[in-house]
MARGUPA-818898 format. One record per residue (C-alpha): residue in three letters; x, y, z. Coordinates in steps of 0.05 Angstrom, whole numbers, padded with zeros to 5 digits, always signed. Layout:
<zapas>
ALAXYZ
...
</zapas>
This chain:
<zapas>
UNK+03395-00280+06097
UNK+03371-00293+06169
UNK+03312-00326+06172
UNK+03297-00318+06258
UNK+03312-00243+06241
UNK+03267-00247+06182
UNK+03211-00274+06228
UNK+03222-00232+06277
UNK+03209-00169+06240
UNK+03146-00203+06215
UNK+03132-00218+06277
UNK+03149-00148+06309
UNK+03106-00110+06255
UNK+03049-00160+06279
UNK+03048-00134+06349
UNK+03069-00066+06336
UNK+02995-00053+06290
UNK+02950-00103+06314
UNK+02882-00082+06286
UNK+02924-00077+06219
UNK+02951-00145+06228
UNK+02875-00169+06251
UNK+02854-00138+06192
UNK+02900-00169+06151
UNK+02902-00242+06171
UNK+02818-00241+06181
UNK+02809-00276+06110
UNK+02864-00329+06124
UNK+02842-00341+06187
UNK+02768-00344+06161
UNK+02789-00389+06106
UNK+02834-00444+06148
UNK+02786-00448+06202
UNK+02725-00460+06156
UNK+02766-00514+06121
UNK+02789-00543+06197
UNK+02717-00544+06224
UNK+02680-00580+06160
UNK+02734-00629+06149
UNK+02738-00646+06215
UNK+02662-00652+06211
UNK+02658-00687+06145
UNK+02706-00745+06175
UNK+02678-00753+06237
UNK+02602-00766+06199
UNK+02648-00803+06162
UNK+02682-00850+06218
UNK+02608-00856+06243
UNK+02568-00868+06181
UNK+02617-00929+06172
UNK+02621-00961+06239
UNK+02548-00959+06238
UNK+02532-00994+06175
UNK+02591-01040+06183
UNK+02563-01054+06258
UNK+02515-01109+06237
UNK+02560-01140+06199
UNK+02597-01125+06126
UNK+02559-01187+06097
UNK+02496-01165+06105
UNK+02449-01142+06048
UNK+02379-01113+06036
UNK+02331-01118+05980
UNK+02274-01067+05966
UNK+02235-01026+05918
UNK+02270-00963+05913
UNK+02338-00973+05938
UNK+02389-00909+05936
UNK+02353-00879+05886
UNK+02347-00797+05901
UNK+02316-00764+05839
UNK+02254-00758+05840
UNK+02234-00782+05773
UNK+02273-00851+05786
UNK+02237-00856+05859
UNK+02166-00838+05828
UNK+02185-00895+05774
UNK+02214-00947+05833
UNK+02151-00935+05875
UNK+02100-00968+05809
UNK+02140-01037+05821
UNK+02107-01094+05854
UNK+02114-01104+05919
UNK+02159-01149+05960
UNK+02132-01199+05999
UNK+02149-01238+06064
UNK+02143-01302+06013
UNK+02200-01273+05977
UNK+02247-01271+06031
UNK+02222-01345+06052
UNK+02241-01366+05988
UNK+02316-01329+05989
UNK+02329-01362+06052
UNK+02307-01433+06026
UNK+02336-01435+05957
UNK+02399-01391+05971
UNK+02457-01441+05994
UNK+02500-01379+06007
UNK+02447-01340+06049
UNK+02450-01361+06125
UNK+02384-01321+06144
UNK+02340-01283+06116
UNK+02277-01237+06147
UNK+02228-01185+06117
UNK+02212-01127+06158
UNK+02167-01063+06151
UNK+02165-00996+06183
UNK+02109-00944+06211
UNK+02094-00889+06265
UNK+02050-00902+06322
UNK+02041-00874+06398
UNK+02053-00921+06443
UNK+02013-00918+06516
UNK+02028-00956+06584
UNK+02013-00950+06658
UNK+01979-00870+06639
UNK+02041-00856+06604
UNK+02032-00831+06522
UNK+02096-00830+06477
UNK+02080-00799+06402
UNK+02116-00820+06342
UNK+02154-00887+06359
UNK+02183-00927+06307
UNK+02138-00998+06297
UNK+02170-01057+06262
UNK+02138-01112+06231
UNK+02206-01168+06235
UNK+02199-01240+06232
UNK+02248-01284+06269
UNK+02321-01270+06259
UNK+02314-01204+06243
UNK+02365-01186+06298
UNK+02409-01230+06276
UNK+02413-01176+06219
UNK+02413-01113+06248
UNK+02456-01086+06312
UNK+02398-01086+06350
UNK+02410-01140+06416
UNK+02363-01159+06473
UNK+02384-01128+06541
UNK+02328-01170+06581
UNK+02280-01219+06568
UNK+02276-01247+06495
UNK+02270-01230+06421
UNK+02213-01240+06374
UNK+02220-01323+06354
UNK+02191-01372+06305
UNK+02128-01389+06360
UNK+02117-01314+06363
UNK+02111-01309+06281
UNK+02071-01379+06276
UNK+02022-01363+06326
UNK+02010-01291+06310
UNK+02024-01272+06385
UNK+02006-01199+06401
UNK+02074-01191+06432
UNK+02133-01140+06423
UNK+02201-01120+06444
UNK+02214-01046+06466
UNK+02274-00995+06458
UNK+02302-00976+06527
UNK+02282-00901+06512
UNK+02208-00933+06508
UNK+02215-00964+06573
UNK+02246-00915+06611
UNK+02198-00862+06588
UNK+02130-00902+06598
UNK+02151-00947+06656
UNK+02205-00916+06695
UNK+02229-00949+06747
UNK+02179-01011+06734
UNK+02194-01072+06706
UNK+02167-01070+06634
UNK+02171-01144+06620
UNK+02108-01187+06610
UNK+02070-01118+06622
UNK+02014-01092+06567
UNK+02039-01037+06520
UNK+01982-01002+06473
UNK+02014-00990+06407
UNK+01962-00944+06360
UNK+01901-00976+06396
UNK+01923-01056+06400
UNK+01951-01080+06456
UNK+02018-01124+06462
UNK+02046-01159+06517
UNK+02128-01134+06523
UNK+02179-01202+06517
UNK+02239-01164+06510
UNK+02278-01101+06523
UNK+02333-01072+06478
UNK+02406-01061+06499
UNK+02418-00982+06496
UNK+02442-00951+06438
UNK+02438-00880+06447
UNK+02427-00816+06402
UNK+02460-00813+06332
UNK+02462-00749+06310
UNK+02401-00724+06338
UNK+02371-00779+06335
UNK+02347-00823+06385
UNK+02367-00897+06370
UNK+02319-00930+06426
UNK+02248-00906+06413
UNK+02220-00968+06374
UNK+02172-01035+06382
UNK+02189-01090+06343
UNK+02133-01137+06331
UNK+02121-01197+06291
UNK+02104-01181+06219
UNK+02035-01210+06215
UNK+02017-01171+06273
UNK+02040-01106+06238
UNK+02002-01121+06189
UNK+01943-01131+06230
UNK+01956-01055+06256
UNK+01981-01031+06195
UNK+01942-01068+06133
UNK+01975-01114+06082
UNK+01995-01062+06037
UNK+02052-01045+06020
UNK+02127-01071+06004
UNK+02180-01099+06058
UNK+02249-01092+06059
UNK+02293-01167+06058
UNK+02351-01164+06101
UNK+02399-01225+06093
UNK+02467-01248+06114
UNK+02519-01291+06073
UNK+02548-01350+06099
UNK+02615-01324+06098
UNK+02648-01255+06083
UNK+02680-01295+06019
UNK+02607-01321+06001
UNK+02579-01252+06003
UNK+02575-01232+05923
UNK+02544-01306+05910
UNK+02498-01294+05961
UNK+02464-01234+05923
UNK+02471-01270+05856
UNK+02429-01327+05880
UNK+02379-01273+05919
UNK+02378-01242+05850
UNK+02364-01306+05815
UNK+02302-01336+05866
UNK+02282-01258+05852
UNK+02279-01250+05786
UNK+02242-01330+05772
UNK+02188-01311+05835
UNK+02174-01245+05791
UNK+02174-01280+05725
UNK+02228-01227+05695
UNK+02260-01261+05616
UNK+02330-01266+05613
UNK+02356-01187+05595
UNK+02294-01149+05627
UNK+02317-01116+05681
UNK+02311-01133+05755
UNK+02247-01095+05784
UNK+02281-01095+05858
UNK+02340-01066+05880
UNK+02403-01101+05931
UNK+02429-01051+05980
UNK+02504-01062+06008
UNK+02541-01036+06061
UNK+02591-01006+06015
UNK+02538-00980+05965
UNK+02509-00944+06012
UNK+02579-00914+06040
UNK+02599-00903+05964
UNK+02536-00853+05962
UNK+02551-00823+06026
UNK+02624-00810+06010
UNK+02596-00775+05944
UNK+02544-00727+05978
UNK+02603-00710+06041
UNK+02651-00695+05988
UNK+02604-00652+05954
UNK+02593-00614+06014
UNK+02665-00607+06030
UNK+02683-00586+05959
UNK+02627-00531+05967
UNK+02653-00505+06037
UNK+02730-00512+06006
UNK+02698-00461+05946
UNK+02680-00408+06000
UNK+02737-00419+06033
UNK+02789-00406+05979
UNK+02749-00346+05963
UNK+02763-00323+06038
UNK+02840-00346+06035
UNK+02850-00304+05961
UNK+02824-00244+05995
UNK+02866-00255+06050
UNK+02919-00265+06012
UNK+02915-00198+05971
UNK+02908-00162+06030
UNK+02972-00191+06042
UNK+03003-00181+05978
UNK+02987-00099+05989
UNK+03012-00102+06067
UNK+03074-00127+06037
UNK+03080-00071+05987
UNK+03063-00023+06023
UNK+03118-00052+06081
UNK+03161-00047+06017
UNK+03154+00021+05998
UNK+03166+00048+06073
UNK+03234+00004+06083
UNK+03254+00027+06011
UNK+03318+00068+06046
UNK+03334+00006+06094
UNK+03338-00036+06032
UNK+03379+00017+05999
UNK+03429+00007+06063
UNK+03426-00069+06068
UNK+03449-00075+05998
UNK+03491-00016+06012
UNK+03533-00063+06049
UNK+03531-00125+06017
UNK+03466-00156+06017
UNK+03449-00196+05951
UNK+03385-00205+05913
UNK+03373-00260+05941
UNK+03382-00240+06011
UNK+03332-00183+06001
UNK+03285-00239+05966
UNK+03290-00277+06023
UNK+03270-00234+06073
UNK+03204-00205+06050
UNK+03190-00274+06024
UNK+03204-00301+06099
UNK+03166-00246+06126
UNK+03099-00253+06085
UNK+03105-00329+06107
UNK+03110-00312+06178
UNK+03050-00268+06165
UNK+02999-00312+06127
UNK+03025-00377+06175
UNK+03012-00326+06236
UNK+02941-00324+06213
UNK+02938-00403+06196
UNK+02949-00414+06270
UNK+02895-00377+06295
UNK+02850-00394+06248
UNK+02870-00475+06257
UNK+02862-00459+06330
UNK+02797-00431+06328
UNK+02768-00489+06268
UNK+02798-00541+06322
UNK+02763-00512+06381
UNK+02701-00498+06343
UNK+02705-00581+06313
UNK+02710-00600+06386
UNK+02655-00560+06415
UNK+02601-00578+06357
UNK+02633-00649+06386
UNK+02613-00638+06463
UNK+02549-00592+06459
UNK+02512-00622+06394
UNK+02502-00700+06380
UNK+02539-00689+06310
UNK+02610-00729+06322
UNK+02677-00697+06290
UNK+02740-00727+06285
UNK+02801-00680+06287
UNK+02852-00719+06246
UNK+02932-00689+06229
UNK+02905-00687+06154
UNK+02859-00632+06176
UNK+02921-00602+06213
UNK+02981-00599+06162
UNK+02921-00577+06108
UNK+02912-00522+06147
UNK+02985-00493+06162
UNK+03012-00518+06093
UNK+02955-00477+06060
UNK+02964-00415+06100
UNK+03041-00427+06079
UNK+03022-00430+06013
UNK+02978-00365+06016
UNK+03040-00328+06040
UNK+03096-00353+05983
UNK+03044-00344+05930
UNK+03017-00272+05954
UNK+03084-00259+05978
UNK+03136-00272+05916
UNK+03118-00208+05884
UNK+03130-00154+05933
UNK+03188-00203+05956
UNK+03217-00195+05880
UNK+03204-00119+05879
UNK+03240-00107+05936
UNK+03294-00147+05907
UNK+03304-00112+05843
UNK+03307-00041+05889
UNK+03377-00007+05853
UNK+03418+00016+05913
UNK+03431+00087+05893
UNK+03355+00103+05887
UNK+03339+00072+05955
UNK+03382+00106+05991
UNK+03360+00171+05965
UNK+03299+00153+05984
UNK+03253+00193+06031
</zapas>
């Protein structure tokens, strides 16, 4: 059995009947590209997803109402609980010995307006004084938001760099009057850039200080407690004892459970893992479909490949050839075929991964996992579909195949 022979005929037929061979490859090459582009996809939301919650640090936690909850009985339930308060995380951050800081924050929409300029639907946050100590947010110029700010309820903010380039410009933002939904605030500090992440812009937002917010916004409603261990090693003591000043502040018996829920890094990962995976299990489904119709079409190329080359079999064992040999070679050749249409169709999943990368602001990652899967399952696709035409020309009988017309 020659193998470079084997793949040359393969290769031959390929070129010799193209639209067949298009025809024939188009669910492989359907299939492995599918499974190229949304696992490259998947791990590059992956990749980014992680550096991004890891950014601001792997011992930082959050504590809130609702936490990951997604059904919509459990969030309905979650949102009945009693608020958190700015006295709550106070109280973490003075009777937790394994909590370096702790801040409350809350979130709304407002349009912000400056020098004539109107920008709709910016991001206002309520923060009190090391909140960026928490979050990967940093000051580019001037100052962030500090314990005088939060004592003496200053009317004063700090802006995204998207904010000021769009209502400013080339000006000088700083110590200039920004209108946020009707109050006006006197800018301290500019952001550091960011940019978009996946779609979305990172840099439209006002931070202010949380009384102020809820000057704009009214006292209702629940914050989110963002807090930092110590030490990496102090971490899981930290949210016991945040747990503990929790559950006395709330007046919750000993086995009643918590009416609050900590947020990690790695929880949050753990669920995002779980709904990618999902998504790539879904896209493998439709996949396989495509590569098991490929393959068949395979499987009857090969037979019919069989049944015209019944006479050169005939001859071939005529003058020696084993079983085996004649195994061999249709084998080979149906690998050479489905592996013909694994490369274009990694080719094509690969160039279609990196141009989602460059024209859209969703980030891939083309890894050699994505790679090998893609050849080894066309491979596979052409033993599997392949072995049974392989093993029918194999048991031709000599005598008949040569008489053969």
């Amino acid at each position: 059995m020659n193998v470079r022979e084997s793949a040359g005929i393969a290769l031959a037929s390929l070129r010799s009947n193209k639209l067949r061979s298009f025809l024939t490859l188009l669910g492989v090459i359907i299939g492995v590209s599918s499974v190229i582009a949304v696992l490259s996809l998947v791990q590059g939301l992956n990749r980014f997803v992680s550096d991004q919650l890891m950014s601001a640090g792997s011992n930082v936690f959050s504590v809130d109402k609702i936490g990951l909850a997604l059904e919509f009985n459990t969030v309905r339930d979650r949102l009945k609980r009693r608020d958190l308060t700015s006295d709550d995380a106070a109280a973490i951050a003075l009777l937790s010995p394994h909590v370096s800081v702790a801040a409350a924050e809350r979130e709304g929409v407002a349009s912000a307006r400056a020098v004539g300029r109107a920008l709709a639907g910016v991001g206002v946050r309520g923060v009190e004084p090391g909140y960026m100590e928490l979050t990967d947010l940093s000051i580019a110029r001037g100052r962030a938001i500090g314990e005088t700010d939060a004592l003496g309820n200053d009317a004063v903010c700090v802006i995204g760099s998207e904010v000021a380039d769009r209502l400013f410009g080339v000006r000088d933002p700083l110590e200039r009057d920004l209108r946020v939904g009707g109050r006006a605030l006197r800018i301290v500090g500019i952001g550091a850039r960011r940019g978009a992440a996946s779609g979305n812009p990172q840099d439209i937002y006002v931070l202010v200080p949380l009384a102020v917010f809820e000057r704009m916004f009214g006292r209702e409603g629940s914050v989110t407690i963002r807090a930092r261990s110590r030490e990496q090693t102090d971490f899981e003591q930290a949210q016991d004892e945040a747990r503990s000043v929790l559950r006395v502040r709330r007046h919750l018996r000993p086995g009643w459970p918590d009416d609050f829920e900590l947020v990690t890094p790695s929880m949050v990962l753990g669920l995002w893992h779980t709904i990618s995976g999902a998504i790539f299990l879904v896209t493998l489904g439709v996949s396989a479909i495509s590569l098991l119709v490929g393959g068949i079409t395979i499987m009857n190329i090969m037979l019919v490949s069989v049944t015209e080359r019944t006479r050169e079999i005939g001859v071939r064992k005529a003058v020696g050839a084993k079983r085996r040999d004649i195994l061999g070679q249709f084998l080979i050749e149906a690998i050479t075929l489905s592996a013909a249409g694994g490369a274009v169709g990694l080719t094509l999943g690969v160039a279609f991964a990196v141009l989602l990368g460059v024209l859209t602001p969703f980030p891939t990652y083309v890894s050699l996992v994505a790679v090998v899967l893609g050849l080894g399952t066309s491979t596979l696709v052409g033993v599997f579909f392949g072995a049974w035409p392989a093993a029918r020309a194999a048991r031709q009988d000599p005598v008949e195949a040569l008489r053969h017309e």
